[in-house]
C-alpha positions in Angstrom: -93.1 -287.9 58.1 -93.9 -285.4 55.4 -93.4 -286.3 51.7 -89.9 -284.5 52.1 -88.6 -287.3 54.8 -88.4 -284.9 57.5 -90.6 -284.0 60.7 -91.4 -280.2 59.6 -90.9 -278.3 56.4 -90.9 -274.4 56.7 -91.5 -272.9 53.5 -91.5 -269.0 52.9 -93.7 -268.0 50.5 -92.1 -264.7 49.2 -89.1 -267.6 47.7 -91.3 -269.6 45.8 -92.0 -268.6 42.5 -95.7 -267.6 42.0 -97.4 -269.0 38.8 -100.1 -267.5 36.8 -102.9 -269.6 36.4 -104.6 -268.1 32.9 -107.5 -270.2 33.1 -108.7 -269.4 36.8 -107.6 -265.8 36.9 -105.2 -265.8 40.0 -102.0 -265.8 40.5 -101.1 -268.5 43.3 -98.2 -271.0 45.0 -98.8 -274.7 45.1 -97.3 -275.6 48.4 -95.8 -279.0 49.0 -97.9 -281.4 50.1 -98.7 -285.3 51.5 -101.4 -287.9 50.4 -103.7 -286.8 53.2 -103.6 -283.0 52.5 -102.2 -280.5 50.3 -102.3 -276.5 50.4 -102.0 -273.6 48.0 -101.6 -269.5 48.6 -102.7 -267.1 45.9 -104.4 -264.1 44.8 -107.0 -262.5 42.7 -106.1 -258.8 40.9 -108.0 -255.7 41.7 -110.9 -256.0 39.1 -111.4 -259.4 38.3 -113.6 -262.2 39.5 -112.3 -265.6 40.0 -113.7 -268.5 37.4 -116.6 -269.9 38.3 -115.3 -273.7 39.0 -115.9 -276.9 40.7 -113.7 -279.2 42.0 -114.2 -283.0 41.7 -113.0 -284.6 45.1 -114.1 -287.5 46.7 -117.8 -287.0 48.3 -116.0 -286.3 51.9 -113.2 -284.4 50.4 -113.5 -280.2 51.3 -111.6 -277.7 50.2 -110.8 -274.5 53.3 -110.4 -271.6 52.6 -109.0 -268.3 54.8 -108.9 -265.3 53.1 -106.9 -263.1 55.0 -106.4 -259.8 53.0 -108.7 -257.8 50.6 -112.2 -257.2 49.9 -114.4 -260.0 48.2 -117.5 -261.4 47.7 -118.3 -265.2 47.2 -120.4 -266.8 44.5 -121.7 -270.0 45.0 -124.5 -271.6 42.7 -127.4 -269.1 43.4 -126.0 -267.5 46.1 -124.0 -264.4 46.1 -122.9 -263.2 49.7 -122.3 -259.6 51.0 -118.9 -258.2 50.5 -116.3 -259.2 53.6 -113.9 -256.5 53.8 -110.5 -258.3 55.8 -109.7 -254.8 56.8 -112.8 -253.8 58.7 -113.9 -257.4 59.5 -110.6 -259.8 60.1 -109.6 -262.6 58.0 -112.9 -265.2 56.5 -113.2 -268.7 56.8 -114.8 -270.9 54.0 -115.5 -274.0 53.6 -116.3 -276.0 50.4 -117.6 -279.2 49.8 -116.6 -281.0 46.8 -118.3 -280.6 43.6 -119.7 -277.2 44.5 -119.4 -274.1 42.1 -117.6 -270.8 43.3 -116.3 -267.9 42.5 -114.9 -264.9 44.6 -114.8 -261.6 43.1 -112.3 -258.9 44.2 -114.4 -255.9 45.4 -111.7 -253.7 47.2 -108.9 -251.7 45.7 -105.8 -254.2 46.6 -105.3 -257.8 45.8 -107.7 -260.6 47.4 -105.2 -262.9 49.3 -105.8 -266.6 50.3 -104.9 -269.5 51.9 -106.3 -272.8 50.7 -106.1 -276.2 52.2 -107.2 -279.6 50.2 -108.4 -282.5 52.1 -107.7 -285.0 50.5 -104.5 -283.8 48.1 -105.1 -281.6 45.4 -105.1 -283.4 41.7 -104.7 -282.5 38.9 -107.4 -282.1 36.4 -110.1 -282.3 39.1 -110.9 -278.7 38.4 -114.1 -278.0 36.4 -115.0 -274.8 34.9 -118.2 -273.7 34.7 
């Protein structure tokens, strides 16, 4: 059962307010969630550049990641990659382990949407800015 007491829970995320959140500079949903697993949509503005953070998980905990609309590029410790355009290319895949540093920057001309899933739950105050 999900933490709701029922089988399946269909949210639509259009009726959930969105939050701003300041300090990571996106604009995002918490979805509801369970022990095992929680999950999170949002977005990052034309212009700006997510904060570089870290997030302190368990050593097997991961954090996945789809982004499914815009054009980005992804900064991770040393690395930067090439941009992915979701237009051209199709939604991206990522997948990050815990304690790594990231960042995604918005290089298109519309809002960088995502789709994130935390394995275990999401809790608060594991986030790290660097």
């Amino acid at each position: 059962m999900l933490g709701n007491g029922v089988g399946v829970e269909v949210v639509a995320i259009d009726d959930v307010p969105w939050e701003d959140f300041a300090e990571e500079r996106i604009r995002g949903v918490v979805l509801p969630g369970s022990g095992m697993a929680s999950a999170s949509v949002g977005e990052i503005p034309v212009g700006l550049s997510q904060a570089r953070h870290r997030h302190h998980r368990p050593p097997t905990g991961v954090e996945l990641v789809l982004v499914f609309d815009g054009a980005f590029r992804l900064e991770s410790c040393d690395v930067v990659t090439e941009v992915h355009d979701t237009r051209v290319r199709g939604p991206v895949f990522l997948e990050i382990g815990s304690g790594t540093v990231t960042s995604i920057q918005n290089c298109g001309e519309v809002p960088v949407r995502f789709f994130s899933v935390f394995a275990p739950s999401f809790q608060v105050g594991e986030i790290e800015y660097c």
